[in-house]
C-alpha positions in Angstrom: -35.8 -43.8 -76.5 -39.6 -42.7 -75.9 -40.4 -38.5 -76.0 -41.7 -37.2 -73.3 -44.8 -35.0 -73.3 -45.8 -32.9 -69.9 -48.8 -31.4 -69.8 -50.6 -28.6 -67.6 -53.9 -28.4 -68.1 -56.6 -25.6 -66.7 -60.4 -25.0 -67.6 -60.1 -23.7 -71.1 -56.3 -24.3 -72.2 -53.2 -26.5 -71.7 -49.7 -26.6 -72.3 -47.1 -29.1 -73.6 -43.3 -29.2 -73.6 -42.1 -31.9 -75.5 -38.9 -33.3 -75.2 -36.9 -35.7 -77.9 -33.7 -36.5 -77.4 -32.0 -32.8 -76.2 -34.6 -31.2 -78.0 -37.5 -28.9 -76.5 -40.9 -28.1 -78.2 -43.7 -25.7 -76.4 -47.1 -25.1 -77.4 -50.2 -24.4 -75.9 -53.7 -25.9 -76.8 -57.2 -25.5 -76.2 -59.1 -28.2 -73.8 -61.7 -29.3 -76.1 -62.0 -32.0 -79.0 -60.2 -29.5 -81.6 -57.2 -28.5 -79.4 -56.9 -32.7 -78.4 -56.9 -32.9 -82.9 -54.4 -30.3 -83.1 -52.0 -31.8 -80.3 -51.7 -35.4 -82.1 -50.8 -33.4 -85.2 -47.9 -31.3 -83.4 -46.8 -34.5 -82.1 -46.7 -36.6 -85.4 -44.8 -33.0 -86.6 -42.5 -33.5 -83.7 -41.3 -37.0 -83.4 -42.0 -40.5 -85.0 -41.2 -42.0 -81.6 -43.2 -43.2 -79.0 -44.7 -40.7 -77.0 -45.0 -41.2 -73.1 -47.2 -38.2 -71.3 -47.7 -36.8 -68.0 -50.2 -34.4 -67.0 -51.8 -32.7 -63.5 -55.0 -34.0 -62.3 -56.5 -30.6 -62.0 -60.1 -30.5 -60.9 -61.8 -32.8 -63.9 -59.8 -30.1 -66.8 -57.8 -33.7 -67.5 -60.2 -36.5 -68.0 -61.4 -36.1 -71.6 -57.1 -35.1 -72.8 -56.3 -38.4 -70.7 -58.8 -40.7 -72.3 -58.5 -39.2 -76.0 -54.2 -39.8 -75.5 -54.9 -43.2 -74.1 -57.5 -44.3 -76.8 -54.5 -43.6 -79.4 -52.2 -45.5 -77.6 -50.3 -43.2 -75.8 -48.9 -44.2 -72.2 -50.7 -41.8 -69.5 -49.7 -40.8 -66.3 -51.8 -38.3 -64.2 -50.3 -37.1 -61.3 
């Protein structure tokens, strides 16, 4: 079974909850190139699964997270 990453993103920050299996992981990030780093190392900490993430299509705060989690192969949706 896939984890599942939600996301809320603002201007200069976002914040995951990661769920695998019954288990809950929370962390916040910042919303540039470094924080984007840092979240695919918290996730290859977290969970050897696949990863399936969901985040808020808040102003234009989601675009660059979106396409640097998509350009690793990591299923998007923004909603």
């Amino acid at each position: 079974m896939p984890a599942f990453l939600g996301i809320d993103i603002a201007k200069h920050s976002f914040q995951c909850t990661l769920l695998v299996d019954d288990q809950r992981f929370r962390h916040a990030f910042t919303n540039q190139p470094s924080g984007f780093t840092a979240l695919a190392t918290w996730l290859s900490a977290h969970t050897p699964e696949p990863v399936q993430a969901c985040l808020e299509a808040t102003n234009t705060y989601w675009e660059a997270l979106a396409t640097f989690l998509h350009q690793r192969g990591i299923p998007v949706a923004v909603v």
